[in-house]
C-alpha positions, 0 to 999 in steps of 0.5 A, a space after each residue: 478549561 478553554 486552554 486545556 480544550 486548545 490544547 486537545 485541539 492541538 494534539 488531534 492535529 499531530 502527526 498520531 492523529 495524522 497516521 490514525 486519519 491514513 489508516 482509517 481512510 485505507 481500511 475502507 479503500 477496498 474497492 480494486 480488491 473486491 474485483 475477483 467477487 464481481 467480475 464473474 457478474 459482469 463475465 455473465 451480463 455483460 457476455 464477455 469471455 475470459 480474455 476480456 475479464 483479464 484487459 478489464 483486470 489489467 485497467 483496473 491494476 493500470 490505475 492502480 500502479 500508475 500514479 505518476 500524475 498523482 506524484 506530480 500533483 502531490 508535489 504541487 498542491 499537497 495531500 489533501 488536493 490529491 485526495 479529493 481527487 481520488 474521492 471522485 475518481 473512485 466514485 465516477 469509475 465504478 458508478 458507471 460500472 454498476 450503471 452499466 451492469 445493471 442495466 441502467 444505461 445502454 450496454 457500455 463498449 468494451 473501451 468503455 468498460 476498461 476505462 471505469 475500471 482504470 478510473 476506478 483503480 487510479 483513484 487508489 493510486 491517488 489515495 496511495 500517494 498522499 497517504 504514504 508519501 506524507 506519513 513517511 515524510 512525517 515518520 522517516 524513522 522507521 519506515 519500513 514499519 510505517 509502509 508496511 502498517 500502511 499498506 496493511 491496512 490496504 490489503 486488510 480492506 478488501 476483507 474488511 469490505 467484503 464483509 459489510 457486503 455480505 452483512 447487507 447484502 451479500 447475495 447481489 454482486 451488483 450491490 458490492 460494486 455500489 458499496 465499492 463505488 460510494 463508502 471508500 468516496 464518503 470516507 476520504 472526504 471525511 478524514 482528508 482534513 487530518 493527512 497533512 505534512 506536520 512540523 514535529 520533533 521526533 519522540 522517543 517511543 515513536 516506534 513502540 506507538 507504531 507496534 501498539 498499532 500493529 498489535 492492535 490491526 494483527 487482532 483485527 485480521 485474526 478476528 476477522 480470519 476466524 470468523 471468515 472460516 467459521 463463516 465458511 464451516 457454519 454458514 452462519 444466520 445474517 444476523 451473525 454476519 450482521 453484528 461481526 460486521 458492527 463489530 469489525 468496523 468499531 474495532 477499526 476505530 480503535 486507534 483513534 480512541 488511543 491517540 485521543 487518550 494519549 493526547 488527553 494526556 499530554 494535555 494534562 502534562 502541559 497543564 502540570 508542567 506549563 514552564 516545561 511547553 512554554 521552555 520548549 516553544 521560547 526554545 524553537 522561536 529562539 533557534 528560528 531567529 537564530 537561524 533566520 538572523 545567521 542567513 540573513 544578517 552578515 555577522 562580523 568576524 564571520 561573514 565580512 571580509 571587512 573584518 580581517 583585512 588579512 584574508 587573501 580573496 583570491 584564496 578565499 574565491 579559490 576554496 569557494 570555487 573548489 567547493 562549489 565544484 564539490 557540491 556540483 559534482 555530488 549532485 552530478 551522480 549522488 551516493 545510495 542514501 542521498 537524495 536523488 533526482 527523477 533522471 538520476 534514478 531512472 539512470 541508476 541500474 539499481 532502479 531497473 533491476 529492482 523493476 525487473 524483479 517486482 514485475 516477475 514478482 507483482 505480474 505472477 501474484 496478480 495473475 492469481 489474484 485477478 483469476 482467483 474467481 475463475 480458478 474456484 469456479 473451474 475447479 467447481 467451489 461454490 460460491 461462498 468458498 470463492 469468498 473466503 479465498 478472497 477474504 483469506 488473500 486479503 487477510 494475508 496479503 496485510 499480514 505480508 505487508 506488515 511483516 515484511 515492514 516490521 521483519 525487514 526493519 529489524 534485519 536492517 537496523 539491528 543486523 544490516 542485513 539488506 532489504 532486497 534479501 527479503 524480496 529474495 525469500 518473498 519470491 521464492 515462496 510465492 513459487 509454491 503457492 503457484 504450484 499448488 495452484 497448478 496441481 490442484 489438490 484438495 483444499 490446496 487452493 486455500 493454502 494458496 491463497 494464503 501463500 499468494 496473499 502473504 507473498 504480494 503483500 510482502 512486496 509492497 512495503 519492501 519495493 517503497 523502502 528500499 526506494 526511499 532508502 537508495 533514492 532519498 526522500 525528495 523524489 519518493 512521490 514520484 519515483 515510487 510511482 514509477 517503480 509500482 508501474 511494474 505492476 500493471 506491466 506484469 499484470 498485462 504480460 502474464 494474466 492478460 497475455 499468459 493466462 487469458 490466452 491459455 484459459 480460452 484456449 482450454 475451454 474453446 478445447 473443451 467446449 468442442 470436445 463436449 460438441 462430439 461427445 468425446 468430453 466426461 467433465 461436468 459443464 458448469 451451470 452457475 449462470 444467468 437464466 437469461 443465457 442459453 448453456 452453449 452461449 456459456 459454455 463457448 466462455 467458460 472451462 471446468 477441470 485442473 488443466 484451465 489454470 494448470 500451465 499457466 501457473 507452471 509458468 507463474 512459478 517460473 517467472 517467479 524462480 526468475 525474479 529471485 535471482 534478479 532480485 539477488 543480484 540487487 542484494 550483491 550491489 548494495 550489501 555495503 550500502 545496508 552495512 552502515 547507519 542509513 538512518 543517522 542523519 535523523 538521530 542527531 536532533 532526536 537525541 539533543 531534544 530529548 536530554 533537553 526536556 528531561 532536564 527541563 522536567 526535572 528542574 521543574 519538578 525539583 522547583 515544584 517539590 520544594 
């Protein structure tokens, strides 16, 4: 019993268990996706005007993005260092936040505010980097797949917290920016044990378990969209609300039970088959002393040049130094596919033209996201709608990430079709969404916030892939940190610059026209008692023509980034024509025709 126990012991510190742990901590990551449930909150009690919401959003999508640091220290300490960090981080930024809204301290400078947010937002950055990092470096196979589970569950937490918002208490914003600031801390310090770097054959079914966790998180995310929709149609009791939330959560937790079952099972294996695991360990100690004694010990006839006297040593000095300039020389400018250095990377164009194309890609999508609570008020939704257009992003926004991971690997594994041309097709969806944003027909605006969610989601998975697949591995901490800046520097070209600007122009516009009486539009009274009607009226704009040529800008941008996405197609069409993966097959395969023949040998032993 107590060896069947170590056993269970020892399988839920597998890298299952690991992945499992990583997706639980970044389902109740949510909090930089909750932004457009508040910031209209913090608009009215603060009295900020529609520009300042958008600096507040673009620090909040700075630390989101910006992660160098967090690759730094990774590479230095390890997942778990990082983690904590992020755990405080994330609840020091948006505490003070909440403490500043609810008056609890004195009303915070506007330096003061985009510093929690940026805070806030880092604190994702460092969850992101240790999560992802170390299950790729755990999964190299098939990591398209990985990333895209990954930072499915991402996007899917800003449903998932908003939902347990509105089954406590879904009438105070306040109260979500607390929730925001303490249950994703809680979560990381409980689970950051389990995310670690773990020594592991690969196994043969490894990408079948990563479909049954995809299965598995595409019912949660139809689960949670029927109900939001019905929410939305029926506005259903709190108690309802309550018991999907007790529902959604359980669910989340399903696969933990599964991992638990399967390492159950594996236990009981090793217990039928004992010689089996104990052939396995005797067989890696083996290979280990082998290797160990083969670079430590000089060999004869190998290593000893005493042992044929016939060796020229200048010839054998000259191949050295002929092979020595060979490696120095591919280390000098490495291939597509080769492990690259931090300088190499930023010198290589491949890396700049894919930044080019994620921030016209990121900037644009940002800009409705961080907008979205602004869009629904001007175009005079209640508040429940803007809800379930925060919900329906976040919902999409997973099923985009884990799509286009899943999607992708299949074209580059079975067609070699290169990854980029999906950030192609990405890009020129996106350009609808904007454009029934712009036009804004009936109901178009949940039609877009499905296209938007889906489209930003989808990039997230395909920009870390195909770093790590032309970069390598060893530099992915870092260099997937810097490429994600890309991020905050749209966010800051095209939402704080493009749209905050157009939408205080519009409702300085409108505002005066309504001082001459020369404006028909209904002014919006979704306000404070605390404010006077002209105080509100100064910051916000009702009407299609708030957001109108801001998003035929966004649709533009996003043309643009298509193509310059195309010509990343061009340059690495032969790159994705060959095996990118082979080197991780050859050990695979060796492994596994050596345990089945040691399963059936000791099965034939035990039968007879």
């Amino acid at each position: 019993m107590e060896s069947e126990w170590n056993a269970l012991v020892r399988g839920l510190r597998c890298r299952w268990m690991m992945a499992v742990a990583s997706f639980l901590i970044l389902s109740f990551a949510g909090s930089t996706y909750v932004f457009g449930l508040y910031s209209q909150y913090i608009k009215v009690t603060l009295k900020y005007d529609q520009k300042t919401i958008d600096t507040l959003a673009f620090f909040k999508d700075l630390g989101l993005n910006v992660g160098i640091v967090a690759g730094l220290i990774l590479e230095f300490s390890g997942p778990r260092v990082v983690l904590c960090i992020a755990s405080a981080m994330n609840l020091c930024g948006y505490l003070m936040i909440w403490l500043s809204v609810t008056g609890r301290v004195a009303k915070p400078a506007e330096w003061q505010m985009c510093l929690y947010q940026l805070i806030g937002g880092s604190s994702m950055t460092f969850i992101n980097t240790a999560v992802i990092v170390t299950c790729v470096k755990n999964f190299p196979m098939g990591r398209g797949l990985v990333i895209g589970l990954l930072k499915g569950f991402v996007g899917l937490s800003g449903a998932i917290l908003t939902q347990i918002y509105l089954a406590v208490k879904g009438d105070d914003p306040s109260f979500l920016i607390l929730l925001a600031a303490t249950l994703p801390s809680v979560v990381v310090i409980a689970l950051m044990g389990f995310v670690r770097l773990v020594d592991s054959t690969r196994e043969k079914n490894e990408i079948r378990n990563f479909y049954v966790f995809l299965g598995m998180a595409l019912l949660l995310a139809g689960f949670l969209m029927v109900f939001i929709l019905l929410e939305n149609r029926l506005k259903p009791p709190r108690t309802v609300v309550r018991v999907f939330a007790v529902i959604t959560v359980l669910t989340i937790f399903v696969p933990l039970l599964v991992v638990i079952r399967s390492q159950l099972q594996k236990t009981e294996m090793n217990v039928a088959f004992p010689d089996v695991e104990k052939s396995r360990v005797e067989q890696l100690d083996t290979e280990t002393s082998v290797k160990h004694i083969s670079g430590s010990v000089e060999m004869p006839g190998v290593n000893s040049q005493e042992s044929d006297p016939s060796i020229d040593v200048s010839e054998s000095n000259h191949k050295e130094s002929m092979e020595d300039k060979k490696i120095k020389s591919q280390k000098k400018w490495p291939v597509r596919g080769e492990d690259h250095t931090v300088v190499q990377a930023l010198l290589s164009a491949d890396f700049w033209i894919l930044f080019v194309a994620t921030i016209c890609g990121f900037g644009s999508t940002i800009t409705a996201i961080d907008n979205m609570g602004q869009i629904g008020k001007s175009l005079r939704y209640s508040p429940v709608n803007v809800s379930t257009f925060v919900s329906l992003f976040s919902i999409w926004n997973f099923l985009g990430r884990v799509g286009s991971g899943s999607i992708s690997e299949i074209l580059v594994q079975k067609y070699s079709i290169p990854r980029p041309s999906l950030l192609c097709l990405v890009l020129a969806v996106t350009c609808v969404g904007h454009l029934l944003i712009a036009f804004a027909l009936p109901g178009s605006i949940y039609v877009a916030s499905i296209i938007i969610g889906m489209c930003f989601g989808a990039q997230w998975p395909l920009m870390f892939a195909i770093v790590s697949e032309i970069f390598g591995l060893r530099p992915f901490a870092i260099l997937y940190n810097i490429e994600q800046s890309s991020s905050p520097l749209g966010a800051y070209l095209f939402s704080v610059r493009v749209a905050g600007y157009l939408y205080d122009k519009h409702a300085k516009d409108q505002h005066e026209d309504h001082m001459h009486g020369k404006s028909s539009l209904p002014l919006s009274h979704a306000a404070a008692p605390s404010h006077t009607l002209t105080q509100l009226d100064e910051i916000m704009c009702v009407g299609k023509q708030c957001f109108r040529d801001t998003f035929l800008i966004m649709a533009a941008v996003s043309i643009v980034g298509c193509v310059v996405a195309g010509v990343l197609v061009y340059r690495t069409r032969q790159f994705y024509k060959q095996d990118i993966y082979g080197k991780f097959n050859t050990d695979k395969d060796q492994e596994d025709s050596r345990l089945k023949a040691q399963v059936s040998t000791t099965t034939t032993k035990s039968n007879s």
